[in-house]
C-alpha positions in Angstrom: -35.7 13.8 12.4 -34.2 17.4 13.1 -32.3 18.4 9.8 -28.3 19.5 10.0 -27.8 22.9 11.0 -26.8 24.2 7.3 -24.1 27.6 6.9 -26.0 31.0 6.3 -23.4 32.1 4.5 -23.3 35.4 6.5 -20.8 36.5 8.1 -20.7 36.5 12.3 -20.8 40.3 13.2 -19.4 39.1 16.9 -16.0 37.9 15.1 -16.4 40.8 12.7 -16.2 43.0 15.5 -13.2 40.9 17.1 -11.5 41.6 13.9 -12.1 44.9 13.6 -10.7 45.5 17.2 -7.7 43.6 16.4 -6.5 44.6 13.1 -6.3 48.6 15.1 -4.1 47.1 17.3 -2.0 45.6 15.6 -1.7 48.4 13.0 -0.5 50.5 16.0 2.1 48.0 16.4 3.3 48.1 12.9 2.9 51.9 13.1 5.2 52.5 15.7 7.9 49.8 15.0 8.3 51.5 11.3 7.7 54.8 12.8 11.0 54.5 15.4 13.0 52.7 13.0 12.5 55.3 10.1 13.2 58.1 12.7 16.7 56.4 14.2 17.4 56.7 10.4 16.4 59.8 10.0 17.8 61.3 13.7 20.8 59.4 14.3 21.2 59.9 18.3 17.2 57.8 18.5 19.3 55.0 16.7 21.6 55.5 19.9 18.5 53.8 22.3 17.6 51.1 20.4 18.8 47.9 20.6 21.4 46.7 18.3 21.1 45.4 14.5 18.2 47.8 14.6 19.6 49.2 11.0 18.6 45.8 10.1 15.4 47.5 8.7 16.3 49.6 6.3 14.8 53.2 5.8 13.0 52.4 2.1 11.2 49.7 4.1 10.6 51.2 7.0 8.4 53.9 4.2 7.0 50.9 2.6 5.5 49.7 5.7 4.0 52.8 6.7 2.3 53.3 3.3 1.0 49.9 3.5 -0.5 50.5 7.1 -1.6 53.8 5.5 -3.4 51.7 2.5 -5.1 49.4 4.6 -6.5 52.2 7.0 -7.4 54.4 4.3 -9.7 51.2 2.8 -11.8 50.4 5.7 -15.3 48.9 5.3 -17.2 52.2 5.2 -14.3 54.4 3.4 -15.4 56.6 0.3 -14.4 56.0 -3.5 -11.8 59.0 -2.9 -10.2 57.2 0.2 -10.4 53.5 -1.8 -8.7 55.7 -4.6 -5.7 56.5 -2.1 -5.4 53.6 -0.5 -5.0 51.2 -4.3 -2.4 54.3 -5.1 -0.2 53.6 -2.1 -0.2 50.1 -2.7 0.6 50.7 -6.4 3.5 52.8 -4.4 5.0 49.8 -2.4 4.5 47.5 -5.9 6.3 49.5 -7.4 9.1 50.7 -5.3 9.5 47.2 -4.1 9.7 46.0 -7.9 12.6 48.7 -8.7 14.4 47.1 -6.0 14.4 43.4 -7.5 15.3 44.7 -10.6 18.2 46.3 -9.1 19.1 42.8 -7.8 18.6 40.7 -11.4 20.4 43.6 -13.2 22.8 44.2 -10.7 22.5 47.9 -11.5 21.5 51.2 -8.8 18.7 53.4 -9.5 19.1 55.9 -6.8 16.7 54.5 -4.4 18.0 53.0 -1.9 20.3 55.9 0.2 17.8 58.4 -1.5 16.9 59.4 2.2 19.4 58.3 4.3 22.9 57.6 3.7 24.4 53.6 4.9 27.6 53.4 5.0 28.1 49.9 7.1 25.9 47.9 4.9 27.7 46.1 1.8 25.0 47.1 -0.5 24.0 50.8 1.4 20.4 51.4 2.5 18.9 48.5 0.2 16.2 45.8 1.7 17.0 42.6 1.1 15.1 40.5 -1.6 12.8 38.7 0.9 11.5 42.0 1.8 11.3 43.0 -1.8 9.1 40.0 -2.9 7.4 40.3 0.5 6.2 44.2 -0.5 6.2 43.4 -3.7 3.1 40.9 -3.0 1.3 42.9 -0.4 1.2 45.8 -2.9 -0.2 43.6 -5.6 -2.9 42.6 -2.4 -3.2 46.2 -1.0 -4.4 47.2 -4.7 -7.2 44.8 -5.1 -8.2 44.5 -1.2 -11.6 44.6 -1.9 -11.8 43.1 -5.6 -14.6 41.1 -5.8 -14.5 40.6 -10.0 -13.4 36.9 -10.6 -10.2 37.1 -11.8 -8.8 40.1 -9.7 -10.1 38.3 -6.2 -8.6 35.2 -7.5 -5.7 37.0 -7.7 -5.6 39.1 -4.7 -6.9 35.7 -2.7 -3.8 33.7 -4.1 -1.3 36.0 -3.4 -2.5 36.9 0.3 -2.1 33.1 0.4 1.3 32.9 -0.8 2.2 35.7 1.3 0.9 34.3 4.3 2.7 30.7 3.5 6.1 33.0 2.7 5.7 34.5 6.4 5.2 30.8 8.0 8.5 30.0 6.1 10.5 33.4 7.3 9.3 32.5 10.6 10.2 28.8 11.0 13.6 29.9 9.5 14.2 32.6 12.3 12.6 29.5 14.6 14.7 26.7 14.0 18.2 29.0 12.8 18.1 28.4 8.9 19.5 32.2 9.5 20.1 31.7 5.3 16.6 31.8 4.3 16.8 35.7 5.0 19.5 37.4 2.8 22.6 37.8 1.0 24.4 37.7 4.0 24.2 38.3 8.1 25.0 41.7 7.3 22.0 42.1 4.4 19.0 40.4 5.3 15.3 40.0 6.3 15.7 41.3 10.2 13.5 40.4 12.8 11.2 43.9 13.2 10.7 43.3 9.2 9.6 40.4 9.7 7.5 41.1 12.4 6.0 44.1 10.7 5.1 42.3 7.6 3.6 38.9 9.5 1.1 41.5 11.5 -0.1 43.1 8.1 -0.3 40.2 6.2 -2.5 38.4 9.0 -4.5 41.9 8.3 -4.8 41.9 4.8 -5.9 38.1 5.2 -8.7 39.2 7.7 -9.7 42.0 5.5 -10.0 39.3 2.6 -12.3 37.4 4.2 -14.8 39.9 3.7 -14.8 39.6 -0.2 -13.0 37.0 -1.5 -12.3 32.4 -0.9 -11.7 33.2 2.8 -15.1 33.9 3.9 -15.8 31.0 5.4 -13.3 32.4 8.2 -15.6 34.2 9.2 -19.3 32.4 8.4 -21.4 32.0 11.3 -22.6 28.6 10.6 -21.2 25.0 11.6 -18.4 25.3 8.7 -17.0 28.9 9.6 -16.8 27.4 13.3 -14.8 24.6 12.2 -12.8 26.4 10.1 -11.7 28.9 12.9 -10.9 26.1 15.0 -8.9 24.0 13.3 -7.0 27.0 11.4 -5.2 27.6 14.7 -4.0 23.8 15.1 -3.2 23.7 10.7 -0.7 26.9 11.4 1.2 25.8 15.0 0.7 21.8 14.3 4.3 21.7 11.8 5.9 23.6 14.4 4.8 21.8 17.1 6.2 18.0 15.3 9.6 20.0 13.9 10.1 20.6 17.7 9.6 17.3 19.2 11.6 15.9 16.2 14.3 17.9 17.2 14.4 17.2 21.0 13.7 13.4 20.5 16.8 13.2 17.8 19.0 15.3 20.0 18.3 13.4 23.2 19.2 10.3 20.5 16.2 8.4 22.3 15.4 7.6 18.3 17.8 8.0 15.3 17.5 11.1 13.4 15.8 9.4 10.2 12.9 7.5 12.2 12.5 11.0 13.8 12.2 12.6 10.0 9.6 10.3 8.9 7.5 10.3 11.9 7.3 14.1 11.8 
């Protein structure tokens, strides 16, 4: 009898490569979305062309991002101790920025940070990022310092917060999805905006990738029977909740069932 094909436990180099070819991409994305944001803040008539709510995205996060792209493409899989060295630094940067922030919110004090580069006169609390971008940085510094921690508890750590982040982004995004427009903010005027978001969902899906290399997630990325499950039905585990939210929605609003049958068939 032929035996079960049983996981080599090494990584596929052809998804590796996919990755690799991805995560360049999409840090070009995050690059230049941070990169014209921070420079309408910085040049006022850029602000001009883009469209409006763009000062949605405050400066201070707008820098965050950009040192976290920086972090990430200063720790890629063949960098030197020097460029690992840089690239925990920056993301003990972003920790610790985005840390001062919340502790401006629990204290409700001002340290100077947030109009420290450009002024914000239209906001109610001027040139500050809201608390879901806060915890949100505040989590992918904590990540961006251990990205390759392989030690037990610092990978656990690092694994379980790329985890939660990735979970928080899902939630961010159903909110913006299905209008729960209060999941983002203080207020309309003071909240997690839509390039934010955007921006943090792309390098938290790279941080996850790069995670896979070293820590729980490697079967991601295995090249026997269990990583190709995995990467199959990781697509369906993500979209599927959207997916029955949706129908539940349009079955309820067309009243074809009442609301509550539609609730606990989803």
């Amino acid at each position: 009898m032929a035996r079960l094909t049983q996981s080599s436990n090494q990584p596929d180099l052809r998804i590796l490569a996919i990755i690799g070819q991805l995560q360049r991409i999409f840090l070009v994305l995050v690059i230049a979305v941070a990169g014209i944001v921070l420079c309408a803040w910085l040049i006022p008539a850029v602000g001009l062309h883009l469209p409006a709510r763009w000062s949605l995205m405050k400066a201070n996060t707008a820098i965050l991002i950009l040192l976290s792209a920086a972090s990430i493409i200063l720790c890629h899989p063949r960098a030197s101790a020097n460029s690992i060295l840089c690239s925990r630094l920056l993301g003990g940067v972003v920790a610790l920025l985005s840390a001062a922030t919340l502790i401006q919110y629990i204290f409700g004090i001002s340290l100077g940070l947030d109009t420290l580069i450009t002024a914000d006169a239209l906001d109610p609390i001027p040139g500050r990022m809201s608390v879901q971008s806060a915890v949100s940085l505040l989590m992918l510094g904590i990540v961006l310092i251990n990205l390759r921690a392989r030690k037990r508890m610092l990978s656990y750590l690092a694994d379980a917060l790329t985890l939660f982040l990735a979970l928080l982004m899902l939630v961010y995004a159903s909110g913006y999805f299905f209008g729960a427009m209060r999941l983002f903010g203080l207020s309309m005027q003071h909240r997690l905006s839509p390039q934010t978001l955007f921006c943090l969902t792309i390098l938290t899906l790279i941080v996850f990738n790069r995670r896979t290399e070293y820590g729980v997630f490697s079967i991601l990325i295995d090249d026997g029977i269990g990583g190709k499950t995995a990467r199959l039905a990781a697509p369906f585990a993500v979209f599927l909740p959207f997916a029955l939210a949706t129908i539940r929605g349009l079955v309820t609003r067309s009243n074809m069932i009442p609301e509550q049958y539609g609730v606990a068939l989803a």
